[in-house]
DODO-972393 format. One record per residue: residue in one letter; x, y, z of N, C-alpha, C in turn. Coordinates in steps of 0.05 Angstrom, whole numbers, plus 5000, padded with zeros to 4 digits. Example, Ala and Ser with C-alpha at 12.3 -4.5 7.8 and 13.67 -1.06 7.14 Angstrom:
A526448865156524649105156526449345156;S525749555142527349795143525850015157;
END
This chain:
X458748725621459648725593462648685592;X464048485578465848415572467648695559;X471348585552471648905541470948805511;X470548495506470748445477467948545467;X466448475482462848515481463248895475;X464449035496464149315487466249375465;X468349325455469049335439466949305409;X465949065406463848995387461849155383;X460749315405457849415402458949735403;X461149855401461850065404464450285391;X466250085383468950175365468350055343;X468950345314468750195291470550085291;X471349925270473849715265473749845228;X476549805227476649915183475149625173;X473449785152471449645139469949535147;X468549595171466449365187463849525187;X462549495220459949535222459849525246;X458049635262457749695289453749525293;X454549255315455449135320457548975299;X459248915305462048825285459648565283;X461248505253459748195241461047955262;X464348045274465447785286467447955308;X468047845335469447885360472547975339;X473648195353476548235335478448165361;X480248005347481947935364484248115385;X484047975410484848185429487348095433;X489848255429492848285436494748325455;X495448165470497248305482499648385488;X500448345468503848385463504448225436;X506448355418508248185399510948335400;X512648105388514747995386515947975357;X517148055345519147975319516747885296;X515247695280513347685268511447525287;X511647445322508947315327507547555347;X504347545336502747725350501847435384;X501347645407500447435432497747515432;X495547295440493247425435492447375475;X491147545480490247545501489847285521;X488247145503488046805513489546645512;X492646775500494046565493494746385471;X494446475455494946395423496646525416;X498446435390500146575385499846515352;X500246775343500446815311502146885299;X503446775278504846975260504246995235;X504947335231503347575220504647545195;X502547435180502947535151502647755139;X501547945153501448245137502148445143;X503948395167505948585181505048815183;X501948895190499949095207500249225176;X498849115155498949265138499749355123;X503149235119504849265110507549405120;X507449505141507849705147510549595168;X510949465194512049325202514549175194;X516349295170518249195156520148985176;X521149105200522548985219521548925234;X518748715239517648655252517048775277;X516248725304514448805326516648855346;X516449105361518649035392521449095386;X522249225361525049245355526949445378;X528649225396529749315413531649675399;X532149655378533449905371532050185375;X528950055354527250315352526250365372;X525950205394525050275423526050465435;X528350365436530450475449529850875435;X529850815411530351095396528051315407;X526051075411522851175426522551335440;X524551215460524151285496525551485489;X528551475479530651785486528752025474;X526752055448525252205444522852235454;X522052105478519752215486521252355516;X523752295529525152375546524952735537;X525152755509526553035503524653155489;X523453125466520953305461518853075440;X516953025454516052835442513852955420;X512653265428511053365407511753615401;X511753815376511254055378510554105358;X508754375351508054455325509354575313;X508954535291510554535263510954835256;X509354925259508755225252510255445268;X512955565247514055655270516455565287;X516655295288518655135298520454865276;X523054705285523554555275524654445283;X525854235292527353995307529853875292;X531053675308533253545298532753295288;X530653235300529352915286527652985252;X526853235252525353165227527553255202;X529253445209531353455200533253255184;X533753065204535052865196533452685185;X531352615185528952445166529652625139;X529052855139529452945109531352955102;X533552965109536252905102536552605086;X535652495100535652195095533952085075;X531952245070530152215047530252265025;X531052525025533452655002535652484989;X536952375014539052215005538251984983;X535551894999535651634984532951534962;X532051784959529451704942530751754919;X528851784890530351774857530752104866;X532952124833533952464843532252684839;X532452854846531153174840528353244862;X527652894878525752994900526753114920;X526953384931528553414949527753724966;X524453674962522653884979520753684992;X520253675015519053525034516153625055;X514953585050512253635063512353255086;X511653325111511453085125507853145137;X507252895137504752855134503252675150;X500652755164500252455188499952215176;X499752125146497851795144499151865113;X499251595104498251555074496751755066;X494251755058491851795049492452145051;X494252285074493952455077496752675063;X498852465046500552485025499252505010;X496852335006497052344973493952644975;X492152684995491653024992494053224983;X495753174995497953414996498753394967;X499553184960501253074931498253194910;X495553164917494053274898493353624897;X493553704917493653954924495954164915;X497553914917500254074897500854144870;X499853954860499753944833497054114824;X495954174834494054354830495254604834;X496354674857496754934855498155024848;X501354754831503454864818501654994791;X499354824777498854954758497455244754;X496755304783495055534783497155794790;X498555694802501755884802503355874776;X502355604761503655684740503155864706;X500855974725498156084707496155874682;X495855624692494955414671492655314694;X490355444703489255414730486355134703;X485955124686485754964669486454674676;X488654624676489454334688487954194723;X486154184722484454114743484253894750;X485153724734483753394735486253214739;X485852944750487252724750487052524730;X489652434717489552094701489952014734;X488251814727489351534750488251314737;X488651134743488850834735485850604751;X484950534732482150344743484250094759;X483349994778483949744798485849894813;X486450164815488050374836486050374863;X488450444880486950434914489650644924;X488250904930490451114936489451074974;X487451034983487351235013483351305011;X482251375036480751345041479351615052;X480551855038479752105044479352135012;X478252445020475852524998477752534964;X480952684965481352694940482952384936;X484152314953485351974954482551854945;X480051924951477551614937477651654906;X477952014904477252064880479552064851;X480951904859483051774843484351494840;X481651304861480951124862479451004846;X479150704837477850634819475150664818;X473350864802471450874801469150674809;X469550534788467850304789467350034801;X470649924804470449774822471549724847;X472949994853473450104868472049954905;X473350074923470850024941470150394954;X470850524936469150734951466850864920;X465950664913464050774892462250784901;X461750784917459550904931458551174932;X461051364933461351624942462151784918;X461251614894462851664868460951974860;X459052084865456952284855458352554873;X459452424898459852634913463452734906;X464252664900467252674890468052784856;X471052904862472353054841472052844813;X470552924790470352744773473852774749;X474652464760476452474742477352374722;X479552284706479652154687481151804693;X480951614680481851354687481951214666;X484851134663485850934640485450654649;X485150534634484850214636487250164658;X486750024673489349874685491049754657;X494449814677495149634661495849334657;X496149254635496348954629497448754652;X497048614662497548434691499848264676;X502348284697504148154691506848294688;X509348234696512048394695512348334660;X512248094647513648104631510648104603;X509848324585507748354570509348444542;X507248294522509148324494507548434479;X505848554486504148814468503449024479;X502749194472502349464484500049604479;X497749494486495249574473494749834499;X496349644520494749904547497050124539;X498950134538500950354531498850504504;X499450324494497750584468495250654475;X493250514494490250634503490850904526;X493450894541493951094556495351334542;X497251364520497551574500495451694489;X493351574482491051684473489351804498;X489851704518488151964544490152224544;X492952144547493952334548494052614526;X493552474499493252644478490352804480;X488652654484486252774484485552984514;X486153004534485353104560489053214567;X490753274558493553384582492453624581;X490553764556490954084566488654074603;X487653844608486753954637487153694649;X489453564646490453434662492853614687;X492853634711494453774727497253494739;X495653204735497053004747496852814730;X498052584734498452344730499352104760;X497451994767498551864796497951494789;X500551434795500751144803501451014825;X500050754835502350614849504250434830;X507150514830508650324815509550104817;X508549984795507849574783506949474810;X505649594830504249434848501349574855;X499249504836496549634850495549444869;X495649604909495749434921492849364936;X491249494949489049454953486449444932;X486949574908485449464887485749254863;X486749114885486548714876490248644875;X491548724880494348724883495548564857;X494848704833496148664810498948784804;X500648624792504048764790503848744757;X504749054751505349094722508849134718;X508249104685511449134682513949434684;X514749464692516249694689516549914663;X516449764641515649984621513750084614;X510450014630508850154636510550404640;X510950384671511250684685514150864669;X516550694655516650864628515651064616;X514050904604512051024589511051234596;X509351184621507751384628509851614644;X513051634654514251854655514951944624;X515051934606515151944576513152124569;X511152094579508152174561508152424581;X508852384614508552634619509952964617;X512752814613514552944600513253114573;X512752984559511653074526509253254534;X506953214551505153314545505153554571;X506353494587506753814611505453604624;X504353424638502853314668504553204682;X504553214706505653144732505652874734;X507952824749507252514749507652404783;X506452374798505152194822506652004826;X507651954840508351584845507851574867;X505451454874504651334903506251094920;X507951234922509950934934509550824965;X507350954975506150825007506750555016;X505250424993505650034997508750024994;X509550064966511649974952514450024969;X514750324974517050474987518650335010;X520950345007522250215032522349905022;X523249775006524349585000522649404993;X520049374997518449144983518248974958;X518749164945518548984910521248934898;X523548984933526148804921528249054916;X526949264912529049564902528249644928;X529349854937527950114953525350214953;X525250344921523950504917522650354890;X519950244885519750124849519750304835;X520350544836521150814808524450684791;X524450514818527850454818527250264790;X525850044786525549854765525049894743;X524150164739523950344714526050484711;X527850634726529450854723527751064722;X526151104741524751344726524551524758;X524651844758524051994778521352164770;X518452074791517052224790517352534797;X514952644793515052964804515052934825;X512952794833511652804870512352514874;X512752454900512652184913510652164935;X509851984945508252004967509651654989;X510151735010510651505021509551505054;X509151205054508851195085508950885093;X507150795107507150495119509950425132;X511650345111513850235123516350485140;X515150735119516250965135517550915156;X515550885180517250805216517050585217;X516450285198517350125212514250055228;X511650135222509550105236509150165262;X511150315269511050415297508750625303;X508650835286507150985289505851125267;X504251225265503451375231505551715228;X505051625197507151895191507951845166;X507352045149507351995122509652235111;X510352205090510852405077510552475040;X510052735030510652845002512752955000;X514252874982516852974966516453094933;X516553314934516853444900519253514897;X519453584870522053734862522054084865;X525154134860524954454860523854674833;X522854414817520954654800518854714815;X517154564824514454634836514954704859;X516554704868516054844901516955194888;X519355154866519655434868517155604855;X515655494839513755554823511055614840;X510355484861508955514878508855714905;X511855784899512556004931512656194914;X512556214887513356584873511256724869;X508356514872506056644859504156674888;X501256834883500156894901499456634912;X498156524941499256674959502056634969;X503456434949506556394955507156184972;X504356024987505155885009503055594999;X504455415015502655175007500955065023;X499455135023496255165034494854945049;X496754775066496554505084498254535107;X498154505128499154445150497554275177;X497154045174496353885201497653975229;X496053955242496753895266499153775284;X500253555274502353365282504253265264;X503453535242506153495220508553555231;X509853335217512753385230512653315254;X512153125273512253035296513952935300;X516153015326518452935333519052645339;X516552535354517652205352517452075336;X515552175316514752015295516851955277;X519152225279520652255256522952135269;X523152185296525652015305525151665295;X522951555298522451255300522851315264;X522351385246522751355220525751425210;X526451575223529951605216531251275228;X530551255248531350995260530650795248;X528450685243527350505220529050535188;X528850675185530050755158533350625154;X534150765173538050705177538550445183;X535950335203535850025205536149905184;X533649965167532849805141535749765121;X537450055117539450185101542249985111;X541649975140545149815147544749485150;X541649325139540949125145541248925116;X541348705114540848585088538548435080;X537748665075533948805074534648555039;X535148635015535448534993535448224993;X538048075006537547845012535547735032;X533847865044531847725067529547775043;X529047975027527048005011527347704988;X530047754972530547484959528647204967;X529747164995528646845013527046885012;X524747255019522047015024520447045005;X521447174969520447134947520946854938;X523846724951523146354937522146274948;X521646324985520246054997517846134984;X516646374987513246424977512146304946;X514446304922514046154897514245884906;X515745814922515645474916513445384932;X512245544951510045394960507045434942;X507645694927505245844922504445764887;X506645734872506145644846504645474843;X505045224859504344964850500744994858;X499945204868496945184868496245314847;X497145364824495845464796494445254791;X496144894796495044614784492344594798;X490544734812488244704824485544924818;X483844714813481644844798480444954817;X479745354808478645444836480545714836;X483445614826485445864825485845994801;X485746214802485246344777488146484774;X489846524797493046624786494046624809;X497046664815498246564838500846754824;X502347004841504447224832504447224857;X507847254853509547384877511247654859;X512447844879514547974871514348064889;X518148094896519048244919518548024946;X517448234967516048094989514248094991;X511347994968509247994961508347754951;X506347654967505047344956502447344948;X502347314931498847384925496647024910;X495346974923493546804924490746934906;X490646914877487447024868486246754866;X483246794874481346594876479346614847;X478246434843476746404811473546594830;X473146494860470546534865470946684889;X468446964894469147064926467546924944;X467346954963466346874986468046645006;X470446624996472646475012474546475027;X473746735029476646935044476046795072;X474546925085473146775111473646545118;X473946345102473646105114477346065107;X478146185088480846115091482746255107;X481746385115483246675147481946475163;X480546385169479546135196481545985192;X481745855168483145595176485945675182;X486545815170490145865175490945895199;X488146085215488946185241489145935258;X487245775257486545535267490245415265;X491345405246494645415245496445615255;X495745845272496645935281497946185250;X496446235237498446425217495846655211;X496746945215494347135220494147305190;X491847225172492147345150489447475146;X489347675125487747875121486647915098;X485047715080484447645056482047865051;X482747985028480048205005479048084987;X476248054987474947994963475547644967;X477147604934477947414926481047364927;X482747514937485847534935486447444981;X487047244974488947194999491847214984;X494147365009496047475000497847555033;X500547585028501947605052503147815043;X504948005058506748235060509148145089;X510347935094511447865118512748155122;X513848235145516648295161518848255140;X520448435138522748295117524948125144;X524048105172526347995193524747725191;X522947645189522047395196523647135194;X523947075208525046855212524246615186;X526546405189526346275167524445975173;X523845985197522745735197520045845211;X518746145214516846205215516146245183;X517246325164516246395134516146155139;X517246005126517245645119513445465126;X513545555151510645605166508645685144;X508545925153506746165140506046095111;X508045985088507846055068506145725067;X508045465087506045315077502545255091;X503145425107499745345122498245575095;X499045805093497445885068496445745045;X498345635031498345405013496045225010;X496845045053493744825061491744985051;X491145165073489345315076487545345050;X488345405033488245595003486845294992;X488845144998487644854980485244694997;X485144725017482744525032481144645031;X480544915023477445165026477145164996;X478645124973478345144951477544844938;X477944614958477944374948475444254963;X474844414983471044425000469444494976;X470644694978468044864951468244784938;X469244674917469544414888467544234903;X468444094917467243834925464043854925;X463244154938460244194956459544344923;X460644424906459144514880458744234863;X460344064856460043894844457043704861;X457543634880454843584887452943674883;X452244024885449744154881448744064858;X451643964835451144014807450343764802;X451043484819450143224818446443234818;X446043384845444043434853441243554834;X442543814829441443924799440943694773;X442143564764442443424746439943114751;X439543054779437742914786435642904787;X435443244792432843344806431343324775;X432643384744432043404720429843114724;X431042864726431242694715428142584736;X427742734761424942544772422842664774;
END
């Protein structure tokens, strides 16, 4: 048995099936945005492992930052102890997220911020004697994380964990809002005042990802959404969430997208780009009402602690990543590869098959009129050497903000082909069916 053969029949893979539907490609080293594949191919990564990868693969700095912390203490528990590396991550976090976050819970994953970020808000209200407020607003076409209270603030319905929807915290969910930065009515603003009026007395939260819902179809709203909704929570007592995992760390062009509103949530939740994709490691940031509100009352303590919270290398490679990102010209590299990605990516609106075509930030998003094309358009690209990761109906990139300029240049136009020769197959092979159909009438 091959290792690819036991790989297939034996490791899950995210979102698959055991035997896997298809061989996952085997790696053996990358470089700046190109992945090396075992055989000898070479790719470059449009989704920068998820987003996560801001400074692409092999960064001689953060390496470097690697080794001196695994030289010196590469693990210890949290409980009881504290270091100079996590230290200075919160220092640094403090410094630079919106103001008044400036209590820090560090966390292994995404998914495992936004438990903590829901757990909190729960128990600020039960410390705050309002044990009533039990429930979440969250937003339909939301994608928080893949654990039990992260599904259950996920889009119910079309969600992809509706599956598990009977077994989960039943919560409340406003319409998404209106698709698009720039919207000249406010029907979803006023449909979301009206949840809030009707449900804050047991609302405990309010959680968004801001103007970028990213795994549940990667729609970008406008900023006075999330206005708004710090507005409403203000007025009515609910917490307000900002899931900044995807967003955080420079993607949508700011630092932080709270930044595009002016607005400071209660809780933040961040991760992915955190280290730079080096390693997982998340963190929650509240303010000092709720932490003090939460340590005065029984049992006074906040009722989470993992295992590898606060992990010394993790936090060294994220302080390092971070200062990278902070002393780099992160803003102008984001700029370039929002025009190269519009000028390649607009002009496929003129093709029948595409139902919308949005960039913002370092975000390219490809929506398709029909699913079932992802597959054949992740073939062909690769077949061009460009490694993409299409959902549903949305092919879409997240580059490295280092990528090189004549690898984007690449990337953005083999997406483009790609997008147009799988969209312009399927036209061709429907119109025939429909030739076909129309014949079959006639004999």
């Amino acid at each position: 048995m091959t290792l690819s053969d036991f790989d297939r029949q034996h490791i899950w893979h995210p979102y698959n099936k055991i035997p896997s539907a298809q061989p996952q490609l085997s790696v053996s080293h990358a470089e700046g945005s190109l992945i090396y594949l075992d055989k000898g191919d070479v790719l470059i990564d449009a989704m920068s492992s998820w987003w996560s990868a801001i400074h692409g693969y092999n960064h001689p700095t953060i390496n470097q930052a690697a080794k001196q912390q695994i030289d010196q203490l590469s693990h210890i528990m949290f409980g009881g102890f504290t270091h100079q590396p996590a230290i200075d991550l919160a220092k640094l976090l403090v410094e630079i997220t919106p103001s008044g976050l400036d209590k820090i819970f560090f966390a292994d994953s995404g998914s495992i911020a936004v438990e903590v970020a829901l757990k909190v808000s729960l128990q600020y209200w039960k410390s705050a004697n309002q044990p009533g407020k039990s429930k979440f607003l969250a937003l339909k076409q939301a994608y928080h994380g893949d654990t039990f209270g992260a599904m259950s603030v996920c889009d119910p319905d079309e969600g992809m964990h509706s599956l598990f929807n009977s077994n989960m915290m039943q919560n409340i969910f406003a319409p998404a809002p209106q698709p698009g930065l720039v919207v000249h009515h406010q029907q979803d603003l006023d449909e979301l005042e009206a949840l809030f009026k009707a449900h804050h007395h047991e609302l405990a939260a309010f959680i968004v990802e801001p103007l970028v819902q990213g795994a549940g179809g990667m729609h970008f709203y406008r900023p006075e959404y999330l206005t708004k909704a710090r507005e409403l929570c203000d007025r009515y007592q609910v917490l307000l969430i900002a899931d900044e995992i995807a967003t955080g760390f420079g993607r949508t062009g700011k630092l932080f997208a709270c930044e595009w509103a002016n607005i400071s949530p209660d809780i933040m939740c961040l991760g992915k780009g955190l280290t730079g994709g080096y390693m997982t490691l998340a963190a929650m940031l509240c303010t000092e009402e709720i932490s003090r509100t939460i340590s005065s009352a029984n049992p006074g303590l906040l009722m989470h602690g993992p295992t590898f919270m606060g992990n010394p290398l993790a936090c060294r490679i994220a302080h390092t990543s971070t200062k990278l990102l902070l002393d780099s010209p992160w803003q102008a590299n984001i700029a370039h590869i929002n025009q190269v990605l519009t000028a390649q990516f607009i002009p496929l609106m003129q093709l029948k098959g595409i139902k919308d075509v949005r960039v913002f930030g370092a975000i390219g998003v490809i929506e398709l009129e029909q699913e079932g094309l992802g597959s054949l358009i992740q073939q062909a690209a690769m077949e061009l050497g460009i490694w993409l990761r299409p959902f549903g109906r949305i092919i879409y990139t997240m580059p490295a903000y280092t990528i090189e300029s004549v690898q984007l240049d690449r990337l953005a136009q083999v997406m483009a082909q790609a997008v147009k020769t799988v969209v312009n197959q399927n036209q061709q092979k429907q119109n025939k069916n429909n030739k076909t159909e129309l014949v079959n009438q006639f004999v």
